[in-house]
C-alpha positions in Angstrom: -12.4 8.7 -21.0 -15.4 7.6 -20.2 -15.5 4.5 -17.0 -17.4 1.6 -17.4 -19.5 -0.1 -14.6 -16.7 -2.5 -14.5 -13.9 0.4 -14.0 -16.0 2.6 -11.4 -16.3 -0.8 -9.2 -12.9 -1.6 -9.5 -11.7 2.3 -8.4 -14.3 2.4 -5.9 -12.4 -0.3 -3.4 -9.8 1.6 -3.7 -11.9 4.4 -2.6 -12.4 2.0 0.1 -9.4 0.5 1.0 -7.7 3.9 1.2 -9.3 4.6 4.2 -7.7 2.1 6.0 -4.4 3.4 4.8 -4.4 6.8 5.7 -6.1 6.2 9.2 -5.3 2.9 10.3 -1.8 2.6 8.6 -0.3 6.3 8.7 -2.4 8.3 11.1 -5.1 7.4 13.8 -3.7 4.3 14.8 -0.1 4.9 14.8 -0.2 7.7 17.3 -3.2 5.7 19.3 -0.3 2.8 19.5 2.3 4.7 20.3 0.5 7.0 22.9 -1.1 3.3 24.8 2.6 1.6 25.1 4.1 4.9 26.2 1.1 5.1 29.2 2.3 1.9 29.5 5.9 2.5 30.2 7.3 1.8 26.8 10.1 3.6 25.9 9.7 5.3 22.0 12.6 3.6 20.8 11.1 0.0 21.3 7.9 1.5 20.1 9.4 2.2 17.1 10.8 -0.9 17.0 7.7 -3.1 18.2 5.4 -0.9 14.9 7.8 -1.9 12.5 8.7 -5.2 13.5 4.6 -6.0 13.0 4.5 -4.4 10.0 7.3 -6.3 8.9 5.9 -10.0 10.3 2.3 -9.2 8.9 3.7 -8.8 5.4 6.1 -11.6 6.0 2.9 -13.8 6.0 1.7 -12.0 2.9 4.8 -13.1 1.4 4.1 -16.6 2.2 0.9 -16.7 0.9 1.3 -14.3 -2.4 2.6 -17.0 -4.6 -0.1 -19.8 -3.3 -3.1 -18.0 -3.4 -1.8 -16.3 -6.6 -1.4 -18.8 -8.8 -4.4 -20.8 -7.4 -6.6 -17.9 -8.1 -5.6 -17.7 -11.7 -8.5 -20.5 -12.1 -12.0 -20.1 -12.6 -14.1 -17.9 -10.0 -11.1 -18.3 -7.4 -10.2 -14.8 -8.1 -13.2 -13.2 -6.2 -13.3 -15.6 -3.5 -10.3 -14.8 -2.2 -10.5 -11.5 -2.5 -13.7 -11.5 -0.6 -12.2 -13.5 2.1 -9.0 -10.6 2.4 -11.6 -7.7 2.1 -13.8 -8.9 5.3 -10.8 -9.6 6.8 -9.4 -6.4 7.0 -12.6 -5.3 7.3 -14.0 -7.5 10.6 -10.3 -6.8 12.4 -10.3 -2.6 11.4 -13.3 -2.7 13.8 -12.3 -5.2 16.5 -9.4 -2.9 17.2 -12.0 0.0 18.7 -12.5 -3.2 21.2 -9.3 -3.8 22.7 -8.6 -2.9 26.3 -6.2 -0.2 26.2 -3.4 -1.3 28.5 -3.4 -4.3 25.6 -1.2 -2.7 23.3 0.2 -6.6 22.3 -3.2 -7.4 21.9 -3.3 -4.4 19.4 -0.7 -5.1 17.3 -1.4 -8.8 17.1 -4.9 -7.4 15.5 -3.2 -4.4 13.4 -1.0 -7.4 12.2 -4.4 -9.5 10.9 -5.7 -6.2 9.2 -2.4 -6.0 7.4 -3.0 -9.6 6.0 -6.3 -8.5 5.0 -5.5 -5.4 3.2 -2.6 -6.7 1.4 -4.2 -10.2 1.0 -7.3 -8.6 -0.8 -4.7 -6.2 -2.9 -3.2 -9.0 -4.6 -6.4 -10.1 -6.3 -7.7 -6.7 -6.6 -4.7 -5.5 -8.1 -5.1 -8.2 -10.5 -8.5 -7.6 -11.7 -6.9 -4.6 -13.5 -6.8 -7.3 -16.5 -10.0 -8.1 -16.1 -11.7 -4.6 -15.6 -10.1 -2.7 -18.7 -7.7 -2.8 -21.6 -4.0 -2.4 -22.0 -4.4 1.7 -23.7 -6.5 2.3 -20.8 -4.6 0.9 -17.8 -2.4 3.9 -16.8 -5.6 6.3 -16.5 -8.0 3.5 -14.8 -5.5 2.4 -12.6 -3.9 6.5 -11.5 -7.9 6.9 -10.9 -8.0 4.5 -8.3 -5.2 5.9 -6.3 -6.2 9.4 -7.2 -10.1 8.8 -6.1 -9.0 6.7 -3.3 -6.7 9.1 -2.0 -10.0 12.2 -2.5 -12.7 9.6 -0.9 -10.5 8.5 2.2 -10.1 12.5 2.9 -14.4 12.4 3.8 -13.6 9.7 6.8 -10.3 11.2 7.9 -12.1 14.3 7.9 -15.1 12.8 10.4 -12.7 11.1 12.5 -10.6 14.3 13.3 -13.5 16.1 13.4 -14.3 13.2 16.7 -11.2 13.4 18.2 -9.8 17.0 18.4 -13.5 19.6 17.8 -16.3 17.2 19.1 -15.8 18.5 22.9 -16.2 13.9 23.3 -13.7 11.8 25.1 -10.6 11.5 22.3 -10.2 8.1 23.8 -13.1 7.0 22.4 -13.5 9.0 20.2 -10.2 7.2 18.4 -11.5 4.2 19.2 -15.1 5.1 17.2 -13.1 6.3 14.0 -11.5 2.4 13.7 -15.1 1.5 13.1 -15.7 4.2 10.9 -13.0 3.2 9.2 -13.6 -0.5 8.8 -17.7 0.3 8.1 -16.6 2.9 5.2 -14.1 -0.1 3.7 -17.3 -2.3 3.8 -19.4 -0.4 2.3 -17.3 0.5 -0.7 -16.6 -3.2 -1.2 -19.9 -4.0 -2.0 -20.1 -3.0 -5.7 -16.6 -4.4 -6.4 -18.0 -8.4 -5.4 -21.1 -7.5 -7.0 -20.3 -5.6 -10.5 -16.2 -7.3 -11.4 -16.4 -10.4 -12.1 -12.9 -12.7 -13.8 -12.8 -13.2 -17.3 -8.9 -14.2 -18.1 -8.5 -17.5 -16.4 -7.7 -21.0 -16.5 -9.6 -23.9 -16.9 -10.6 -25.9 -14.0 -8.3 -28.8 -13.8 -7.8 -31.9 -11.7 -5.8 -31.5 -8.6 -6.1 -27.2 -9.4 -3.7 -27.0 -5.9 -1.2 -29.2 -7.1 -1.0 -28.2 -10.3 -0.9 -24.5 -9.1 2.2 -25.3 -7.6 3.7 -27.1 -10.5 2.9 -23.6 -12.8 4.4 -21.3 -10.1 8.0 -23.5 -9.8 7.8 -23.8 -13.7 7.1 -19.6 -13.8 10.6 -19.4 -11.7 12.6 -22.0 -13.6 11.7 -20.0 -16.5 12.0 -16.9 -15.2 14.6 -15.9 -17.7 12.2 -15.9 -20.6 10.2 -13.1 -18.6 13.6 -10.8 -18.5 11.6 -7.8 -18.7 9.1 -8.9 -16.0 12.1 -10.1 -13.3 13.9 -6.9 -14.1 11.1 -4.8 -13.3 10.6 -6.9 -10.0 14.0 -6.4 -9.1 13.6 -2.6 -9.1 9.9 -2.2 -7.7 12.0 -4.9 -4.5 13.7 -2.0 -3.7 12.0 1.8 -4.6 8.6 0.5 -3.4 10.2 -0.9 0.1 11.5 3.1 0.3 8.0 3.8 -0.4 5.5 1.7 2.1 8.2 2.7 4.7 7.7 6.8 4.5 4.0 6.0 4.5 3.8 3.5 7.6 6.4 6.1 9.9 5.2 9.5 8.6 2.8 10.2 11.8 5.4 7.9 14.0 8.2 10.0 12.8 6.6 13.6 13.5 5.7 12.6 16.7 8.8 11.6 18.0 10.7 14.4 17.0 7.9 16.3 19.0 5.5 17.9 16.0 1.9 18.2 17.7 -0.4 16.0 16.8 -3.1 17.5 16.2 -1.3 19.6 13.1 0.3 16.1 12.3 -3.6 15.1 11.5 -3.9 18.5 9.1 -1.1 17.9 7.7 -1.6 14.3 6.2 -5.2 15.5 5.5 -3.3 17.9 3.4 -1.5 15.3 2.1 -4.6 12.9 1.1 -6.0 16.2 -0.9 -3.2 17.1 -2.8 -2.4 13.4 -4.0 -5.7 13.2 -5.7 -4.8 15.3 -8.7 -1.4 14.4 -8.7 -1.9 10.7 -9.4 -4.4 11.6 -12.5 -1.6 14.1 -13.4 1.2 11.2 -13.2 -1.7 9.2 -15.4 -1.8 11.9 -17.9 1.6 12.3 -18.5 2.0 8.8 -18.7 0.2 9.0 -21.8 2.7 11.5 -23.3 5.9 10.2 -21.4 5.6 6.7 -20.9 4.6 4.7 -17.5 8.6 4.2 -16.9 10.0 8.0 -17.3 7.6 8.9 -14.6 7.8 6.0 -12.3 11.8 7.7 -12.6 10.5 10.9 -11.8 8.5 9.6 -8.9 11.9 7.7 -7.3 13.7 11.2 -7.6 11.7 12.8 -5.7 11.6 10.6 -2.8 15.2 10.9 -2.9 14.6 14.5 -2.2 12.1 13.2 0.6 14.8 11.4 2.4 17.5 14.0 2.4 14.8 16.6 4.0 13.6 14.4 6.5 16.8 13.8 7.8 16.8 17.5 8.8 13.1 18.0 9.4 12.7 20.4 12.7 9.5 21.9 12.5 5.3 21.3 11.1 5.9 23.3 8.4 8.2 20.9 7.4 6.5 18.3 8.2 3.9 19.8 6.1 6.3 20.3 2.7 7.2 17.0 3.1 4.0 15.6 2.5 3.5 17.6 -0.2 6.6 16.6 -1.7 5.1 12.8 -0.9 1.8 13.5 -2.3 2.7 14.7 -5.5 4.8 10.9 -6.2 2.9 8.9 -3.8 0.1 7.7 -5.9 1.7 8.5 -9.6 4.8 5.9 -8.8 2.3 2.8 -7.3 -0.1 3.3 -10.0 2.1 3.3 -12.6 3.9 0.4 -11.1 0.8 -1.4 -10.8 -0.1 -1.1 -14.8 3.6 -0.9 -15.8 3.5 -4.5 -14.8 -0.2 -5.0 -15.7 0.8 -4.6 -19.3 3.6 -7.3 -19.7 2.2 -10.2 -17.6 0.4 -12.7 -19.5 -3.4 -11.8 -18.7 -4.1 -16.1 -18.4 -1.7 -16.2 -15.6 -2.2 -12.2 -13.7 -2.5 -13.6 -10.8 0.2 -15.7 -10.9 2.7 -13.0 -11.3 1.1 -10.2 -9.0 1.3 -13.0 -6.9 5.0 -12.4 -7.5 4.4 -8.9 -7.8 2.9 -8.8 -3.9 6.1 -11.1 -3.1 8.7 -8.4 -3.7 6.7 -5.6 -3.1 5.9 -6.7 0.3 9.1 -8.9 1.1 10.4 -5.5 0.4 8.1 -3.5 2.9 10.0 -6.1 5.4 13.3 -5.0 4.6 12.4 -1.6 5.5 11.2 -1.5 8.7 13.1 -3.7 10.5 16.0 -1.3 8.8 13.9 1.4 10.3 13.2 -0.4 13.6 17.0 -1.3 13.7 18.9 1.1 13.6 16.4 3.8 15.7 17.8 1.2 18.4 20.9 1.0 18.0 21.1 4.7 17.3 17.9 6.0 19.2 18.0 8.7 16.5 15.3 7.9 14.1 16.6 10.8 11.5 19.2 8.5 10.5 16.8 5.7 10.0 15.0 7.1 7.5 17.9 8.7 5.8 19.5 4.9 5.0 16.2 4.8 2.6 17.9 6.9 0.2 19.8 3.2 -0.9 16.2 1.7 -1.7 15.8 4.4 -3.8 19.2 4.0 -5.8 19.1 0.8 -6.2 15.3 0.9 -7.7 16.3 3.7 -10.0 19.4 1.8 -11.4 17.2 -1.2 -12.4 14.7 0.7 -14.0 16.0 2.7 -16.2 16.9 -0.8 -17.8 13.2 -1.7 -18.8 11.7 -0.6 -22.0 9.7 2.0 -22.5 6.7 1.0 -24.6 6.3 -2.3 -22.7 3.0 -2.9 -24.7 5.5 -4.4 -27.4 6.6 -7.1 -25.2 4.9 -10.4 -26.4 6.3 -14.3 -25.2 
């Protein structure tokens, strides 16, 4: 299939964005936090706590804003602006955390926090744009693309900021601290041809009073809801499998260390990871085409069931290791296919409106999950039995989907 300017833009924030992921979510910054409250005195157990509890506040704000900024976006040239405004966000904040003191380690997480709101902020409307940047035949492969390029791009700064840390011979304090503005500069930069080359073209007429009438179409959207069966349905299941998801992702590197893998093969390892998800999400795109969207969003839940069973007994690297290969090969396929799954039975005039909705339970959901993460590592100061509660998320996701059709192109209102 050959990209248009339009698609290559749109796949190349994700190429961005992914950077962010990988180093300031899952990796780098996760064992930089944990290693400046431990110096600190901080036991691992609040540690654990204090990362998840952020992550679950920062998307607790995303949650609040989703349906707002949604539905106000879904009007003429609002789309871009906020998405700009998210982007440099998460962009400005990536950096600023190479500047905090590091006995700060509040002062760190209150910043990781305002990244979070950035990323996810800018996800919504880029997320979006899917129905703006290509057609409904082509929205499994374009969309699988930008996960599976993202995950390939982000390898090139995860590579250089390893390559800092652990071979350069440099201080690996600041050395960490230099690869947050790596990061943030190599999200800038692959920003750029997104604000310049995608541009809205389903929307709704300006209006009078566009915020108040914004509001009016989101509380009619959810008084209506049941006429959009197939669309809450699906919401209800992505609540739950996704939450299982974005909580693997944000405790992988937390999780190895504090079962005592060594970092520096935790690093390799997720490398390993980024690499091998590449051609697995255009393989999940692929057979999508033959199998349908839903059967292998099924296929991806199943094998995170397998995920969470293993990790409960996970002793050594090379675990670690088959995990993330295990992770790699659904990671991608199961949020891209979510993402056009859903992409296909929204109403294109109102797409932001409902990934406004979409962001709602897919990040309300990433709230559940680390605080039931964060919990019960207190309570239990075992965080194997943490992760293995996940296995519900998955359960539940699985039960709901199978419900949805499987040609959801046919679905018309």
């Amino acid at each position: 299939m050959k990209l248009t300017k339009e698609e290559i833009s749109w796949i190349l924030y994700d190429c961005g964005n992914s950077a962010y992921s990988i180093i300031i979510t899952t990796a780098i910054f996760p064992i930089y936090f944990t290693s400046m409250s431990s110096i600190a005195g901080v036991s691992d157990a609040v540690t654990t706590a204090w990362w998840n509890y952020g992550n679950s506040f920062a998307t607790l704000l995303i949650v609040l804003l989703s349906p707002i900024l949604g539905t106000i976006a879904d009007y003429k040239d609002f789309k871009k602006r906020f998405f700009t405004f998210f982007a440099l966000l998460g962009v400005t904040f990536s950096i600023a955390l190479a500047f905090i003191p590091t006995d700060q380690w509040q002062v760190m997480m209150i910043f990781y926090i305002i990244t979070v709101v950035g990323f996810s902020g800018s996800n919504i409307f880029y997320d979006a744009f899917l129905v703006d940047v290509t057609v409904d035949e082509n929205m499994d492969k374009v969309s699988s693309n930008g996960f599976a390029f993202g995950y390939i791009f982000s390898v090139i700064p995860f590579i250089i900021c390893i390559g800092l840390i652990n071979y350069s011979g440099l201080d690996k304090l600041l050395m960490t601290q230099i690869s947050f503005v790596i990061t943030g500069l190599w999200w800038g930069l692959l920003t750029l041809p997104m604000i310049k080359n995608v541009h809205q073209i389903h929307y709704i007429d300006p209006e009078p009073k566009p915020v108040a009438n914004s509001f009016k179409r989101m509380f009619k959207t959810l008084k209506n809801i049941r006429q959009y069966k197939v669309i809450a349905i699906f919401l209800l299941s992505y609540f739950f499998y996704i939450d299982g998801v974005d909580t693997i992702i944000r405790n992988a590197a937390v999780f190895g260390e504090q079962i005592g893998l060594d970092t520096t093969g935790l690093m390799i390892a997720l490398l390993l990871t980024q690499i091998v998800a590449f051609p697995c999400a255009i393989i999940y795109g692929m057979l999508a085409k033959r199998f349908t969207a839903k059967r292998m969003i099924v296929v991806g839940i199943l094998t995170y069931f397998i995920v969470t069973f293993m990790a409960a007994r996970m002793e050594t690297l090379l675990d670690f290791a088959i995990l993330g290969l295990m992770i790699a090969s659904a990671q991608g396929g199961i949020q891209a296919l979510s993402r056009s799954y859903f992409a296909k039975i929204v109403p294109k005039k109102n797409a932001n409106e409902f990934f406004g909705f979409y962001n709602i339970f897919g990040k309300f959901a990433a709230i559940m999950g680390p605080i039931l993460i964060g919990t019960i590592t207190l309570i239990t100061g075992d965080i194997r039995k943490a992760v293995l509660s996940l296995v519900v998320l998955f359960g539940i996701g699985l039960f709901f989907i199978i419900k949805l059709p499987v040609d959801p192109e046919r679905i018309e209102y």
